[in-house]
C-alpha positions in Angstrom: 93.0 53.2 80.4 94.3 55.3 83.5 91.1 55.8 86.2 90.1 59.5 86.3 88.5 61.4 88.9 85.3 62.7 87.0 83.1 65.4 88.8 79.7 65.9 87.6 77.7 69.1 87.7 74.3 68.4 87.8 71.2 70.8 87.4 68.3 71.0 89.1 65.9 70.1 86.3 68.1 67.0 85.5 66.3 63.6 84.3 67.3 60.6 86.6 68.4 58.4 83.9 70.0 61.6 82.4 73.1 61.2 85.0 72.4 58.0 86.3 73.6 56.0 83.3 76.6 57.8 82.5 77.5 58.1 86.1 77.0 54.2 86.5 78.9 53.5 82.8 82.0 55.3 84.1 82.1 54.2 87.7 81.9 50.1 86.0 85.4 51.0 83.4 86.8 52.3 86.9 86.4 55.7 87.6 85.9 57.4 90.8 82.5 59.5 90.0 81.4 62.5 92.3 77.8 64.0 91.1 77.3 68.0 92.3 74.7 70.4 91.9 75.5 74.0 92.4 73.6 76.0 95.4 72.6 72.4 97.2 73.3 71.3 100.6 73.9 67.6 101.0 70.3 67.8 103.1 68.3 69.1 100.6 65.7 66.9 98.7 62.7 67.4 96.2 59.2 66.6 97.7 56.5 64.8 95.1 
């Protein structure tokens, strides 16, 4: 299989393991994995 460029749009309400698995699973068969979430500076982080 060819490596693809996969882009992920991510929501804000998103479960961890929701994207983390999948992004994982496809970066080990050798894609290159970018994960994005609309209206979201590269700064910006949840507080708990």
């Amino acid at each position: 299989m060819a490596a693809k460029k996969i882009l992920m749009l991510v929501g804000d309400y998103v479960e961890d393991y929701e994207v983390m698995v999948p992004f994982q699973g496809l970066q080990i068969v050798g894609h290159a994995v970018h994960a994005i979430c609309p209206d979201k500076k590269a700064a910006n982080y949840a507080l708990f």
